[in-house]
C-alpha positions in Angstrom: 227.2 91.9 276.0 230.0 90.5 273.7 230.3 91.0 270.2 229.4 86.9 270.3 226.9 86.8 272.6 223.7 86.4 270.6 223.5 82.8 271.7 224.4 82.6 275.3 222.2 83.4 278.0 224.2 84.3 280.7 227.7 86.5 281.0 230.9 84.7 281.0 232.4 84.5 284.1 234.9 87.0 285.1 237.5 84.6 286.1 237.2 82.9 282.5 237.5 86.6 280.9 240.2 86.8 282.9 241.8 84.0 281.9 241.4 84.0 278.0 241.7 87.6 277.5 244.9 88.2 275.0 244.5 92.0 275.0 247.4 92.3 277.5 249.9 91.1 274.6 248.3 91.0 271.7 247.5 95.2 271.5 250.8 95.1 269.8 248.9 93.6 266.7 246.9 97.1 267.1 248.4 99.2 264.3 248.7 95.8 261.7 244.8 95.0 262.2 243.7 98.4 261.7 246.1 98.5 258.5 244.3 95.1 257.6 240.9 96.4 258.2 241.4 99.7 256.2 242.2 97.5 253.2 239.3 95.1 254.2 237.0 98.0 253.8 238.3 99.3 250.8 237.3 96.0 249.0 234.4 96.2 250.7 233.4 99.0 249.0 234.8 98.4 245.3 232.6 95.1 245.4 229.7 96.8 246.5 229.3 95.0 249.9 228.5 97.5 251.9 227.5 101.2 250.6 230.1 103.4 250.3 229.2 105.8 252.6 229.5 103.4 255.1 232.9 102.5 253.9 233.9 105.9 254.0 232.3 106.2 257.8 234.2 103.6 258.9 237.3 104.4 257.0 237.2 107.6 258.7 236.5 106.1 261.8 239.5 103.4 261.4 241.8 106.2 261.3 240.5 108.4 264.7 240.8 105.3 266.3 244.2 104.8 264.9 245.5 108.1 266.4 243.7 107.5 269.8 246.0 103.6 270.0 248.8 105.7 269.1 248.7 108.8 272.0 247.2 106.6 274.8 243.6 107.9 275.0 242.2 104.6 273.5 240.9 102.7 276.5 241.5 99.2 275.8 238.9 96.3 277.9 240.3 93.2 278.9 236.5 91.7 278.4 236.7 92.5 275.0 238.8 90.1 275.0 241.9 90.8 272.2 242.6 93.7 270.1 240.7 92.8 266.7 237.0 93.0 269.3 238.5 96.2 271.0 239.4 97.8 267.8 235.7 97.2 266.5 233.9 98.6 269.4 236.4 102.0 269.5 235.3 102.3 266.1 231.6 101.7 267.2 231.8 103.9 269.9 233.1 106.6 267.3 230.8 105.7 264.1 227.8 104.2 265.7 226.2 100.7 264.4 228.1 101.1 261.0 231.3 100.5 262.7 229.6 96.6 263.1 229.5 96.6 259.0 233.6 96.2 259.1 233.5 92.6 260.3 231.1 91.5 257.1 233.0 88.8 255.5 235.8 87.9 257.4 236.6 86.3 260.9 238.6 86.8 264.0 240.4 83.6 263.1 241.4 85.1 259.3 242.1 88.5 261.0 244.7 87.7 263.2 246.7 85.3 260.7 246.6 88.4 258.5 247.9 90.7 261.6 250.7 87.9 262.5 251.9 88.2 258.8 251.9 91.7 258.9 253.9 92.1 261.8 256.6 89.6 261.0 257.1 91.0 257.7 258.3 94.3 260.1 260.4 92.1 262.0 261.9 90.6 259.3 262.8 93.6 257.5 264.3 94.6 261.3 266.1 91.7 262.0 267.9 91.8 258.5 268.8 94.8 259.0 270.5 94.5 262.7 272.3 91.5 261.5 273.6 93.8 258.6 275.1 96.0 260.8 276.1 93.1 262.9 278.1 92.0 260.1 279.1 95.4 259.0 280.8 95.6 262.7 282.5 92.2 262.3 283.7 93.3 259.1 285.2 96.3 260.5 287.2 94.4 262.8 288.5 92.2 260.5 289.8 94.6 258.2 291.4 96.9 260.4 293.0 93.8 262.1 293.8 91.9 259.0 297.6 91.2 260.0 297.1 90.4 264.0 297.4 87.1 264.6 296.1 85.0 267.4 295.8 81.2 269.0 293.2 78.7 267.0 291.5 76.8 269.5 289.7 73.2 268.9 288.4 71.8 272.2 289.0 74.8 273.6 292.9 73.8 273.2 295.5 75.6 271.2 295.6 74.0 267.5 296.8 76.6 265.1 296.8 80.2 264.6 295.1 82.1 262.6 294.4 85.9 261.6 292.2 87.7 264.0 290.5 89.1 260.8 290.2 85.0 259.8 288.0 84.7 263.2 286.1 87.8 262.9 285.0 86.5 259.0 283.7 83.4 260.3 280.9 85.2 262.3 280.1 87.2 259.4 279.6 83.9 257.2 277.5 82.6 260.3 275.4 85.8 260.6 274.8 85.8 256.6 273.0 82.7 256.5 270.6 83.6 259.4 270.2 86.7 256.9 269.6 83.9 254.2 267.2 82.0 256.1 264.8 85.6 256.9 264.9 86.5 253.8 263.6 83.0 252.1 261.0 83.4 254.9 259.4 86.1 253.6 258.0 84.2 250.7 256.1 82.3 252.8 255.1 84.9 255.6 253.8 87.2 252.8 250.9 85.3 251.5 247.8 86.6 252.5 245.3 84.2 254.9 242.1 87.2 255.0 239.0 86.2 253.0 239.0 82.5 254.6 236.6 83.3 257.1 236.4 81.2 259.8 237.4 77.9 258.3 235.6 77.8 254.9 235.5 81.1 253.3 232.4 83.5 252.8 229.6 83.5 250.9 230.1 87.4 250.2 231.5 88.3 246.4 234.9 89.0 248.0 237.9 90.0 246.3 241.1 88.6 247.9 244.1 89.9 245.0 242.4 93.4 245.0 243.4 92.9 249.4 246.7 91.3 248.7 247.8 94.3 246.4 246.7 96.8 249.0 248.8 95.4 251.8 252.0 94.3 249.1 251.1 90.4 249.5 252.8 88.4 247.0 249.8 86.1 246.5 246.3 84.8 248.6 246.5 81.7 250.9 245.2 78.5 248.6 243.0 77.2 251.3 241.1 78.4 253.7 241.4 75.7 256.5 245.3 75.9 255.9 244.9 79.9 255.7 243.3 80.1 259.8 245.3 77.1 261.1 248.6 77.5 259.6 251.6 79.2 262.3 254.6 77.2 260.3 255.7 80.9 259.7 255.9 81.8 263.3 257.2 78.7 263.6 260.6 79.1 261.1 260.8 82.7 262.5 260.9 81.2 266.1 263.7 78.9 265.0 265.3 81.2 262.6 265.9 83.2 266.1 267.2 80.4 267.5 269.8 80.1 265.1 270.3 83.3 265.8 270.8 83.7 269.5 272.6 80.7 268.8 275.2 82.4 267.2 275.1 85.4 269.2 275.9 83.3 272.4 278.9 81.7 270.9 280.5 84.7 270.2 279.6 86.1 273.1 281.1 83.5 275.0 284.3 84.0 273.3 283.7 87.7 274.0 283.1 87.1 277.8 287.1 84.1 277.6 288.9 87.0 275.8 288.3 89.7 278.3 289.5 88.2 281.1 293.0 88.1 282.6 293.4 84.2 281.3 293.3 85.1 277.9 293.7 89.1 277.8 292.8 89.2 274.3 290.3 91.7 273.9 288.7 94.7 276.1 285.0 95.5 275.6 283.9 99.3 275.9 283.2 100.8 279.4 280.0 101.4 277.9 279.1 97.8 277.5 280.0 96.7 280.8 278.8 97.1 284.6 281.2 96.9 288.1 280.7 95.2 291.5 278.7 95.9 294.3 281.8 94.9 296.2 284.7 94.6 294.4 285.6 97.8 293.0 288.3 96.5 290.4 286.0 94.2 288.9 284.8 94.6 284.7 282.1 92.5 284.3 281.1 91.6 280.5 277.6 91.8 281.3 275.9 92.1 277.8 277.9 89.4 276.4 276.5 87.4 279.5 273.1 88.5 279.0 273.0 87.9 275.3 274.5 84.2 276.0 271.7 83.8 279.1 268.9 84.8 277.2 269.3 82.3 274.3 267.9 79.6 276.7 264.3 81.7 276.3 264.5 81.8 272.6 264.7 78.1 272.5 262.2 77.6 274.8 260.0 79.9 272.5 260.2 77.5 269.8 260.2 74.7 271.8 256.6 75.9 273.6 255.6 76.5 269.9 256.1 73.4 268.2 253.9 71.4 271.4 251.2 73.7 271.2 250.5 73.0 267.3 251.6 69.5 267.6 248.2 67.8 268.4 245.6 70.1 266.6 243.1 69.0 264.6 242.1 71.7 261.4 241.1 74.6 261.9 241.6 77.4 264.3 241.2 76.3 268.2 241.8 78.5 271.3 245.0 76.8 271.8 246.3 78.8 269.2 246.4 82.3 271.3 249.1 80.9 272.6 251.1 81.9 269.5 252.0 85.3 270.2 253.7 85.9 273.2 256.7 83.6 272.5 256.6 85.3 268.9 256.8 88.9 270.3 259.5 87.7 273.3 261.9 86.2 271.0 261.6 89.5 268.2 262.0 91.8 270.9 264.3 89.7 272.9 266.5 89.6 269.8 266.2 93.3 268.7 267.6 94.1 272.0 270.4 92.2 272.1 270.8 92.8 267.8 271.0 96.6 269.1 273.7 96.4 271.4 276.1 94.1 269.2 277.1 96.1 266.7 277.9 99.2 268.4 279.7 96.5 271.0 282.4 95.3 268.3 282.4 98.4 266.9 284.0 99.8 270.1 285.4 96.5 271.4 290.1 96.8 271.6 291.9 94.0 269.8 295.3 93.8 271.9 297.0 93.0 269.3 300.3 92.2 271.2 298.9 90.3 273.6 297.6 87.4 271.1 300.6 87.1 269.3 302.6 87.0 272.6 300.6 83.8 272.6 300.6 82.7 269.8 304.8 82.4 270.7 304.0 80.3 273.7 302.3 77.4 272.6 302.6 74.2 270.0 300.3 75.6 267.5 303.0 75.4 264.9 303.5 71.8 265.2 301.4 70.6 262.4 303.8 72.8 260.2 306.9 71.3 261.4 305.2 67.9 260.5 304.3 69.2 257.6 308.0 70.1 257.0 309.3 66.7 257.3 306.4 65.1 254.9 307.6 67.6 252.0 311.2 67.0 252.9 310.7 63.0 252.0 308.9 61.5 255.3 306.2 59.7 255.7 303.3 61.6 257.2 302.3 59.3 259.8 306.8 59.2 261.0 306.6 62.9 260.3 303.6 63.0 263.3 305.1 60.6 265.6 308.7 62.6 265.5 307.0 65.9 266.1 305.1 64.5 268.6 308.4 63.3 270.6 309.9 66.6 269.9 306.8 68.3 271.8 306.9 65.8 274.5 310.6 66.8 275.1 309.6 70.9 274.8 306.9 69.8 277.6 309.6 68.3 279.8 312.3 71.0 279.2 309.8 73.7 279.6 310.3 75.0 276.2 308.6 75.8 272.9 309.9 74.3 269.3 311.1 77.6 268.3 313.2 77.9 271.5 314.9 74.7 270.5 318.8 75.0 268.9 318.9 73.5 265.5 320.8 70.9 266.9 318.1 69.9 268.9 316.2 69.4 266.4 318.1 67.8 264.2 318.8 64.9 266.9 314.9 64.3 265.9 315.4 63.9 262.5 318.6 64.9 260.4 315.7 66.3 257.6 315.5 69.8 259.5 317.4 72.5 258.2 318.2 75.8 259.5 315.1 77.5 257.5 312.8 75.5 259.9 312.7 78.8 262.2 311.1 81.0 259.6 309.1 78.1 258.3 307.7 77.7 262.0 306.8 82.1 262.9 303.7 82.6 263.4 303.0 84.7 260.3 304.9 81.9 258.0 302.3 79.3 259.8 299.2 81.8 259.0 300.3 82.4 255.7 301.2 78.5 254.6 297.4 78.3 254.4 296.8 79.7 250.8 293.8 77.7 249.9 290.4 79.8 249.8 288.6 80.2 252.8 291.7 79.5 254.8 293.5 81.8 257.3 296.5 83.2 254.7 296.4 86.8 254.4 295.6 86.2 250.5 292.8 84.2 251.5 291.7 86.1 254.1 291.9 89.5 251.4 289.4 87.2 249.0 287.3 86.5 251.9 287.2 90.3 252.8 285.9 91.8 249.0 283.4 88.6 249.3 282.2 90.0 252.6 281.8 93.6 251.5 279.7 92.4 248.8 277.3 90.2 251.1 276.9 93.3 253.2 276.1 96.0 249.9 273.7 93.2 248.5 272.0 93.1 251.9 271.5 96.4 252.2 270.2 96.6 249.1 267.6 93.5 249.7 265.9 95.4 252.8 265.3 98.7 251.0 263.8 96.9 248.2 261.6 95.4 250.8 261.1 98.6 252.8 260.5 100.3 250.1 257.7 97.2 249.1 255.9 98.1 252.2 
């Protein structure tokens, strides 16, 4: 007989147990409902509830039950449909009918909204912390490479150059508002939902703050059909991830360009990569692949989230099961690839050489030789237009404007001057861009300290937080 079967007459059929059983997924909520229900209890007892030797029974009881989740010997039934019912019938089995006395004032449909919260305020504190050491990677990069310089690409086309370190910055930038974004999240994910029942509260004498400070909630949920139906949490922390893998998968597909023989910028570990079945010289850069393939799932996460909660009338309806498994994918999905990215720049060799080989064998500089003629007197737009000519005839010559006498140049316009070859070097070009959060070493240096601090005041964020909880 279910929990909920006082009112039926007949057993539900196996196929429909089958079918609407979440126990499979959601026993991963085991260890944050059992948390929930130990401070459920505790109120239960301080408002006089329940006696409180019953409290302590199933206190007691919570905790054997606990251990037996945690070293397998809990048997979990699929016809007890999730983990909040299979949780109350272990402790039943261990307590006896007192163990029924736990569920006295709150609902399945509070119960899990308090478990969800629970569990993404791990994740958070998780993710925050990967991405930390994400950055910390990326900053470690940067600093060791702070004078190799290498191609800037728009449209996947050689523009300017710019400081490897200037490159490996921008991620960490990117990376610190998905930290931003996490961390503003929390406000919202740590407001606690238990004590609104079903839909409309109890009748019992509850005390919801007395819950909320046992389990470190910063305040109670101010309604009670809100508190049940409410997944706009899982919702930003689906598309928070998104964001995320997002910017995981471009680097990664920069990571993947660089390591081939096209670009020969950059080497990634041994350890990070796998061979061919057939060709033995082959180094594929599989976990950049597989970070960049598995952002597809993330979105569809959110994507599967947002249409499930898009027609639903207040309150809770079945519909909503559906919330978890996308929720759990995309936090472990993440984790996994969060995991493997730090230790995977960390390790990752810059050839140095090899970029500013190329940086030598393209146009990139051409702005700057524009540039040059507008502060020697021309107009920009003449400036553009000669430089433009001068390329054309590099194309058709099969040079580059720095293999070009200065009497070539000079038959393009009589304004350049012999110091036109240093003004055009690659490190003159990277270092002609002086204004913050440009690619000149000063810059760059600036952009470096503000980075450090970023990364200190993160660290410093999730061990408050930790610390919290």
């Amino acid at each position: 007989m279910k929990l909920w079967g006082g009112r039926f007459t007949k057993s539900t059929n196996q196929l429909v147990d089958e079918y609407a059983s979440s126990i499979n997924f959601d026993k991963k909520l085991a260890a944050y409902d059992i948390k929930g229900s130990l401070a459920h209890v505790k109120m239960l007892k301080k408002c006089g509830i329940i006696p409180e030797n019953d409290a302590d029974m199933i206190t007691d009881g919570l905790h054997i039950v606990s251990e037996k989740i945690d070293n397998g010997e809990a048997v979990l039934h699929e016809e007890d449909e999730d983990i909040h019912m299979n949780v109350e019938r272990l402790l039943t089995e261990e307590i006896g009918q007192v163990g029924g006395k736990l569920h006295t004032g709150r609902s399945r449909n509070d119960q899990v909204a308090l478990d969800m919260r629970l569990y993404l305020r791990d994740i958070i504190l998780e993710m925050t912390q990967l991405l930390t050491d994400v950055q910390h990677a990326l900053f470690k990069q940067a600093e060791t490479h702070r004078d190799t310089v290498l191609p800037g690409y728009t449209h996947l086309q050689r523009a300017q150059p710019v400081l490897f370190a200037h490159h490996m910055l921008a991620y960490v930038f990117m990376i610190e508002r998905d930290i931003e974004r996490l961390a503003d999240s929390w406000k919202r994910i740590n407001q606690m939902p238990l004590g609104a029942g079903a839909l409309a509260g109890t009748t019992f004498p509850i005390d919801r703050d007395f819950v909320a400070g046992q389990l470190q909630f910063d305040g109670v949920c101010d309604n009670s059909l809100d508190a049940v139906s409410d997944r706009d949490f899982v919702v930003e922390f689906l598309s928070d991830g998104s964001m995320i893998a997002m910017h995981l998968s471009r680097l990664c597909e920069e990571m993947v360009q660089w390591s081939s023989a096209e670009f020969n910028f950059i080497e990634l570990d041994d350890a990070f990569c796998t061979g061919s079945s057939m060709m033995p010289q082959k180094k594929n850069p599989d976990v950049p692949e597989l970070v960049r393939g598995k952002t597809g799932r993330i979105y569809g996460n959110l994507t599967g989230m947002l249409t499930m909660l898009k027609g639903l009338p207040l309150a809770y309806n079945k519909d909503m099961q559906e919330d978890k498994e996308g929720m759990f994918d995309t936090a472990e999905t993440l984790s996994g690839a969060l995991r493997l990215f730090a230790p995977m720049i960390e390790t990752m060799h810059v050839k140095k050489d090899s970029m500013y080989q190329a940086v030598r064998k393209d146009y990139s500089n051409a702005t700057d030789l524009a540039d040059y003629l507008t502060e020697k007197g021309m107009a920009f737009r003449e400036s553009h237009e000669a430089v433009g000519k001068i390329v054309l005839h590099c194309i058709n010559e099969g040079k580059y404007i720095l293999d070009l006498t200065l009497e070539e140049l000079k038959s393009f316009s009589g304004l350049i001057e012999d110091d036109i070859f240093e003004a055009l070097s690659p490190d003159a070009v990277v270092d002609a861009r002086k204004a913050y959060g440009g690619t000149g070493r000063n810059s760059v240096k600036q952009q470096l300290n503000k980075a450090s601090e970023l990364i200190k005041a993160n660290n410093e964020w999730h061990k408050t937080k930790a610390e919290l909880i």
